[in-house]
C-alpha angles and dihedrals in degrees: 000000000000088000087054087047090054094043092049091048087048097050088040095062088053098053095046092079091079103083103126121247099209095210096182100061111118109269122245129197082251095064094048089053092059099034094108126077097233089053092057093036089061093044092045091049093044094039090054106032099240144089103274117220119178107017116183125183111239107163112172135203115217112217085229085067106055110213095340110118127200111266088238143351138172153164108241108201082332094279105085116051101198129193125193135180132194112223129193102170111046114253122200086188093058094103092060085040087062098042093056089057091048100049090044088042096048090040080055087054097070145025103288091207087054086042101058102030112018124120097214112070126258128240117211122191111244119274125224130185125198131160121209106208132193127152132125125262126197096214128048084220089070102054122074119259086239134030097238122066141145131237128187144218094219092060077067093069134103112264114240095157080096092051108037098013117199087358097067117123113239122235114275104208115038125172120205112213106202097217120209091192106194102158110136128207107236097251088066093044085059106047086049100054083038101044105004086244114156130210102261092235091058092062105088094055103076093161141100103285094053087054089051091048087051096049083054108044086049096054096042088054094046093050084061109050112105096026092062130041095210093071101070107209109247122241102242112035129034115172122063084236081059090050092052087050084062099048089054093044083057096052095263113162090318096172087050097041098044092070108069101208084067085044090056087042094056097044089048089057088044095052099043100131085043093055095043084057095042097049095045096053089037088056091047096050097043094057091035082056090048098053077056077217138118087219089043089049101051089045086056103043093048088048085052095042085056095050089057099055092047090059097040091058098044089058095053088048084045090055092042098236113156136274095250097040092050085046088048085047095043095047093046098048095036095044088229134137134259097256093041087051098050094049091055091056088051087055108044108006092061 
C-alpha cells in the first residue's frame, strides 16, 4: 500500500507542470506589477504565511468566462495553487468567480481521464484564494474596520433555517475568499496625496499590493476631479501624470513608474469608463467628419456613441460587477434613462 502511495505522489509532482500560462491575455498594471519572480515570490510568501520557494506562474482561463484570465496564479513548491484577482468594483459573487478558477486550475493539474474514472486516488496541490481590493467610497461606513477579511461562498446561499429550522442539511461545498481590502474614503485619499498620511489600518501593510491600491486609488481620485464636486482638487499636484511623479518621489514602484509606456499602461486601467466615452463619441465624430456632412456627422457620432456603450457594458460583465450597478453606471455616463439603460443590458450584457 505504502509503495503504490509513493508511485501515485511521484507521478503526481510530474504531472502538475501542466497548468496552462495563457500568454496572450490583455495585460493589467497588476500584472506588471507581479511579472517579476521576486514580486511573486514576496505576495505568495505574505499571502501564505510562509517562505515561498519555487514559485511558477499558472493563470487559467475558465471556459464559463469567456476571454477573461485570472489577474494572477501560481504553484507554490509545488504544494499551494493560489489565485489571486484585483478588484476595483466590489463583487458579492467573487467567491463562485474563484472557484471557478480553482476547480478549472486543479482539474488542469492532473489527467482528467485518471480524475474522473480512475481506481488510485488523486492528489491535488492545495488551493488558496485570496482577493486583492481597491476602489474609493464616499462614505467611511462603507468601507471594513480591518483590511483582511474573509468572505464565503456559502453566505451566497438561499436561506432554509426559516423554513426547516435546526433540521435543516448544511452545504456541502463551501469556498473562503481571504479579502485585502484597501478602498479609501475620499477624504483619506486626499490627506495622503496632501500630507502622505496613510489610513492606520493600512500600516501595517507595508507591501506591494498596498502600494498598487494606492496607485489606484490615487489615479481614480485624481480622474475625477473637475467633473465632481465631491473630489476636492489637492493643493500640490493636479494631473494624474503629477500623481504618478509623487509616487515616484515616495518611493512608490520606482523601478515600474519611471518607464512611461507602463505609465501609460496604469493610467489607461485606471480610466477605463473615460476611455469607453471618449472612444464612442471620437469615433462619432471622426466618421461623422469623413461623410463632410452634417448628416454624415450625427450618424457617426450616435454609431459611435453605440459602440461605446456596447464596450462599456461588456467590461463591467467582464469584472463581474452587478446588473444594477452596471444600469446606475450606464445611465450616469451616458446620460440615459432608466428604461433606455435597461434596454441596452438586455441587449449587450446577456
Amino acid at each position: 500500500m505504502a509503495k503504490n502511495n509513493a508511485k501515485q505522489k511521484k507521478k503526481h509532482n510530474k504531472v502538475q507542470k501542466v497548468i496552462p500560462v495563457n500568454k496572450k491575455a490583455k495585460d493589467t498594471f497588476f500584472k506588471k506589477v507581479y511579472e517579476s519572480e521576486e514580486r511573486q515570490k514576496k505576495l505568495t510568501s505574505f499571502l501564505l504565511g510562509i517562505d515561498a520557494g519555487k514559485v511558477t506562474v499558472a493563470n487559467v482561463r475558465p471556459v464559463l468566462f469567456g476571454n477573461k484570465e485570472n489577474d494572477f496564479a501560481c504553484m507554490c513548491d509545488g504544494v499551494f495553487y493560489v489565485l489571486t484577482e484585483a478588484q476595483s468594483s466590489v463583487s458579492p459573487n467573487i467567491s463562485y468567480r474563484l472557484l471557478e478558477y480553482a476547480v478549472a486550475g486543479l482539474r488542469s493539474t492532473v489527467d482528467s481521464e485518471q480524475l474522473l474514472y480512475g481506481r488510485t486516488r488523486v492528489y491535488f496541490p492545495i488551493p488558496k484564494l485570496y482577493v486583492l481590493q481597491a476602489g474609493l467610497e464616499t462614505k467611511a461606513g462603507g468601507l471594513p474596520e480591518k483590511v483582511q477579511y474573509d468572505m464565503r461562498l456559502s453566505e451566497s446561499y438561499l436561506s432554509v433555517e426559516e423554513k426547516y429550522g435546526e433540521r435543516a442539511p448544511q452545504p456541502d461545498l463551501d469556498a473562503v475568499v481571504h479579502v485585502y481590502d484597501f478602498r479609501m474614503t475620499l477624504d483619506e485619499v486626499l490627506r495622503y496625496i496632501e500630507q502622505g498620511v496613510l489610513p492606520e489600518r493600512f500600516e501595517a501593510y507595508d507591501n506591494d499590493m498596498r502600494s498598487y491600491a494606492l496607485v489606484a486609488n490615487g489615479i481614480t481620485y485624481m480622474q475625477r476631479t473637475g467633473k465632481d464636486v465631491k473630489y476636492t482638487v489637492p493643493e500640490n499636484v493636479t494631473t494624474v501624470a503629477g500623481y504618478l511623479e509623487l509616487m515616484l518621489d515616495r518611493g512608490v514602484f520606482v523601478d515600474l513608474l519611471s518607464d512611461k509606456e507602463v505609465c501609460d499602461m496604469t493610467m489607461a486601467q485606471f480610466s477605463r469608463d473615460d476611455i469607453l466615452i471618449y472612444q464612442g463619441r471620437e469615433e462619432g465624430r471622426e466618421e461623422g467628419r469623413e461623410e463632410g456632412r452634417e448628416e454624415g456627422r450625427e450618424e457617426g457620432r450616435e454609431e459611435g456613441r453605440e459602440e461605446g456603450i456596447k464596450a462599456f457594458i461588456l467590461d463591467k460583465v467582464e469584472d463581474g460587477v452587478e446588473e444594477s450597478t452596471i444600469i446606475q453606471k450606464l445611465s450616469r455616463h451616458f446620460t440615459l434613462d432608466e428604461k433606455t439603460a435597461k434596454q441596452y443590458y438586455r441587449v449587450y450584457g446577456r
